[in-house]
C-alpha positions in Angstrom: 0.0 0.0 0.0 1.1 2.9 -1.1 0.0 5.2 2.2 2.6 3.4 4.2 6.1 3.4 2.5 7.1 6.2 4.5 5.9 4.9 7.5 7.5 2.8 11.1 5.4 2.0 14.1 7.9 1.9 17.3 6.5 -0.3 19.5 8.0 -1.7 23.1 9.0 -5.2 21.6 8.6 -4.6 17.8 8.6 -2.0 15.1 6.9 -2.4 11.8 8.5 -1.1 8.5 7.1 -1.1 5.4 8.1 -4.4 3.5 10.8 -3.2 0.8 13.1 -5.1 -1.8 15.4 -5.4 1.2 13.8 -7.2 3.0 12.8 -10.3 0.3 15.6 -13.0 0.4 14.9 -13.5 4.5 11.1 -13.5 3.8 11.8 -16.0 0.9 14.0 -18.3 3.4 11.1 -18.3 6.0 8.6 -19.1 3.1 10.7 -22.2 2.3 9.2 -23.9 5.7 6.2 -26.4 4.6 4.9 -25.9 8.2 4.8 -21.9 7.4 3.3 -22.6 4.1 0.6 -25.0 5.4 -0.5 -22.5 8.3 -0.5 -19.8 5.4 -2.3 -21.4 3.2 0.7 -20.4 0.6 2.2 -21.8 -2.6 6.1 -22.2 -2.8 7.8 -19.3 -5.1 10.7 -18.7 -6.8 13.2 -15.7 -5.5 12.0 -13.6 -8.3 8.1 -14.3 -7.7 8.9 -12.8 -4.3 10.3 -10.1 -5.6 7.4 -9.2 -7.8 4.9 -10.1 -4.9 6.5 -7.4 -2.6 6.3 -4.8 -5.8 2.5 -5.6 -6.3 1.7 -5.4 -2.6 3.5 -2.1 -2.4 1.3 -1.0 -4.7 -2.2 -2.7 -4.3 -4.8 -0.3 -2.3 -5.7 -3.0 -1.0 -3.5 -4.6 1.3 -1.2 -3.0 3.9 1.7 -4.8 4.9 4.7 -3.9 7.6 7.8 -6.2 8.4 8.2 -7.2 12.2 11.3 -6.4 13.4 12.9 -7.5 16.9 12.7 -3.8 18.8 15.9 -4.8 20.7 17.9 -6.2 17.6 17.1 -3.1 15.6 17.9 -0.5 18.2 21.5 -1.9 18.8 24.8 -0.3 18.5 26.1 -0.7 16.1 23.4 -0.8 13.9 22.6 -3.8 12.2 21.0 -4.3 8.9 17.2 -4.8 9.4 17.4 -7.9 7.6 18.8 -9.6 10.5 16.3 -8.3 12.9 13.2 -9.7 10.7 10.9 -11.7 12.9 7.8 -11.7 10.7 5.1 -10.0 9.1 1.6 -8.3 9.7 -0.9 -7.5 7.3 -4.3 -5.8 6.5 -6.5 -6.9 3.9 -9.2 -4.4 2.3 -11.0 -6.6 0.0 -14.5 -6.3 1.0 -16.1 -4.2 -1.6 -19.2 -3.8 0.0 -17.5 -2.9 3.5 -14.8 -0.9 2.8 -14.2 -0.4 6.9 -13.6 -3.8 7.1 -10.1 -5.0 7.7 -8.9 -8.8 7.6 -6.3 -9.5 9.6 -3.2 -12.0 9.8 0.1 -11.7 11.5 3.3 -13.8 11.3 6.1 -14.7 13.8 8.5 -16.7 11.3 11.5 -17.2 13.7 10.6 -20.1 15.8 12.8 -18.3 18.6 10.4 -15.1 18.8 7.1 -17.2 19.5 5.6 -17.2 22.4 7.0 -13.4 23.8 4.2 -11.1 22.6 5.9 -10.2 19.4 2.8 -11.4 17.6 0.2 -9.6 20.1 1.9 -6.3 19.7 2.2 -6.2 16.3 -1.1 -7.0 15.8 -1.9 -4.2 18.4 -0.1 -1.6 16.5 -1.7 -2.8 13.1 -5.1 -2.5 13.9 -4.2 1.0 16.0 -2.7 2.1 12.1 -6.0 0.8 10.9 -8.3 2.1 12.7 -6.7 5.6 13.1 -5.4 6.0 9.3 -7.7 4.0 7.5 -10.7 4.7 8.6 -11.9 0.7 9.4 -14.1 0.2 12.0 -14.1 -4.0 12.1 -11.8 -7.0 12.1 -11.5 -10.3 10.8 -9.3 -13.0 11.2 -9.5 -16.3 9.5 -7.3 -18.8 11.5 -6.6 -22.6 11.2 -8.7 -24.9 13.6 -5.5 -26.4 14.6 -3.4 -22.9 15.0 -4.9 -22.8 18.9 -1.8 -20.1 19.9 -3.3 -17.6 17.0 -7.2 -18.3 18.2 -6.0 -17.8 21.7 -4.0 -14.8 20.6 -6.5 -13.0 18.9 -9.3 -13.6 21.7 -7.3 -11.9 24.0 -7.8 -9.4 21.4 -11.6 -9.2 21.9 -12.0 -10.4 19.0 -15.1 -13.3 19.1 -15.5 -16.7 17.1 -18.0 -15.9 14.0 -17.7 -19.0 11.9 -16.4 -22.5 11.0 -15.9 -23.9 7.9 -15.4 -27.6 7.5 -14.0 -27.5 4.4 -11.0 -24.9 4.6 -10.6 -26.7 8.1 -10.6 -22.4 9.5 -12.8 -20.5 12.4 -13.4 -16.4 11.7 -12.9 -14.6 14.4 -14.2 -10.8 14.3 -14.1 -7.4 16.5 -16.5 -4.7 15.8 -15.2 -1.4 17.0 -17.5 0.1 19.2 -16.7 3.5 20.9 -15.7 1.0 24.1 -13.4 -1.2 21.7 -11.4 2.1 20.5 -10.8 3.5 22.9 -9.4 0.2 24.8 -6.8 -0.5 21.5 -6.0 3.1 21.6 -5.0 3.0 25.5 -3.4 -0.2 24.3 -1.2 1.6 21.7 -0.7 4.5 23.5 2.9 4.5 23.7 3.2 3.5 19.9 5.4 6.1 18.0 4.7 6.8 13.9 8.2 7.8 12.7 9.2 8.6 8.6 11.1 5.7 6.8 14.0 6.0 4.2 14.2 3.2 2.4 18.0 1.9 2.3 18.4 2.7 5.5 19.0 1.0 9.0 16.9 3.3 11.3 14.0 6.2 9.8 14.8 9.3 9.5 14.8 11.7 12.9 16.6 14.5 15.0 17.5 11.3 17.4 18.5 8.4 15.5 21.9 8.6 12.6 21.7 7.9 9.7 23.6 5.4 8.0 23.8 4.2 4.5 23.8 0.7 4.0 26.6 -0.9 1.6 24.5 -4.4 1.1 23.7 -5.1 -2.2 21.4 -8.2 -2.7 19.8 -9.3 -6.2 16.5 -7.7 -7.6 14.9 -8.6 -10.7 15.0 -5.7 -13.8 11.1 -5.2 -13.7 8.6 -5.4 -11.1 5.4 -7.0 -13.1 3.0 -6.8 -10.3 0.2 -8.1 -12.2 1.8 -11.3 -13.3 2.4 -11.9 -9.6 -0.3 -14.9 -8.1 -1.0 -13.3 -4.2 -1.7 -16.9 -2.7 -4.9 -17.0 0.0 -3.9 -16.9 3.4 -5.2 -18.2 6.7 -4.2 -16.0 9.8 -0.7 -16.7 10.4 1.3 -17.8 13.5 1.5 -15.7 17.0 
């Protein structure tokens, strides 16, 4: 989405940056696990098909997408590249035409060594804060494997409340309708959350408090980006 290139959420225990070029050949190792496939509901691809996935995301209106990053990695000195603070992804899906304040939901905690510390909670925290406050959307929907019982749990905690089951994609919905009550809980929930301008091809964003510094690692791109040759694969809500 186009609305947040320029745009990091600082969190306590994550910040989210927009998903860039740089940030592909980790995201394409991760997507090599069959048990991160099967909980995603994803296809294997090629390095290049990632590539061109991350250009037609970029630019779809429709979706919204940040990188997790480990908060302590990534504030280290001396700074490391943010490829080596990746812990997952979180995303927002826009593609109810008939409800365009409807948001679906899905996060994913990729490194199997930052499950289970509130990585995934957070994230999803700030995401739907950045929904609800820049896009305007007013309910949530997650769609979560019957056997992924950390992401159920997860989002429960969440207030969000089982809707469906379908028997045949083996999946439960889960939704959360922002009432005035609802809002105002996730903004006192993301109160400390920090919204900061982002430079691609660098370490840190842009600010009066944090240096710049370029980065000197090259990695391969394709020529083009052909976003619509890219197949987006459906998704189930990812792991917590």
């Amino acid at each position: 989405m186009r609305l947040n290139q320029n745009t990091v959420l600082l969190g306590k225990k994550v910040v989210l940056v927009p998903y860039t070029s740089e940030h592909v050949p980790r995201y394409h190792e991760w997507m090599k696990s069959e048990e991160l496939r099967h909980l995603t509901a994803s296809e294997p691809l090629t390095l290049e098909q990632e590539y061109s996935m991350q250009c037609s995301w970029r630019e779809d209106e429709d979706k919204c997408t940040f990188i997790v990053l480990d908060a302590a990695k990534w504030q280290a000195q001396p700074q490391p590249p943010e490829e080596s603070c990746m812990v997952g992804d979180v995303n927002l899906f826009l593609t109810d035409l008939e409800d365009p304040t409807l948001g679906e939901i899905e996060v994913m905690i990729a490194e199997p060594s930052c499950r289970g510390q509130g990585f995934g909670t957070e994230a999803s925290l700030l995401m739907m804060s950045y929904g609800v406050t820049k896009l305007g959307l007013t309910k949530f929907e997650a769609k979560i494997g019957q056997e992924n019982e950390p992401s159920i749990r997860m989002f429960q905690k969440l207030h969000f409340k089982q809707v469906a089951v379908s028997t045949v994609f083996q999946e439960v919905t889960l939704r959360l309708a922002m009432s005035e009550a609802e809002r105002q809980w996730l903004l006192g929930q993301t109160s400390y959350m920090e919204e900061k301008p982002y430079k691609a091809g660098l370490a840190k964003p842009v600010t009066a408090t944090l240096r710049e510094q370029d980065w000197n690692y090259p990695l391969p791109r394709p020529d083009n980006c052909i976003g619509d040759k890219c197949t987006v694969s459906s998704v189930c809500s990812r792991p917590s």
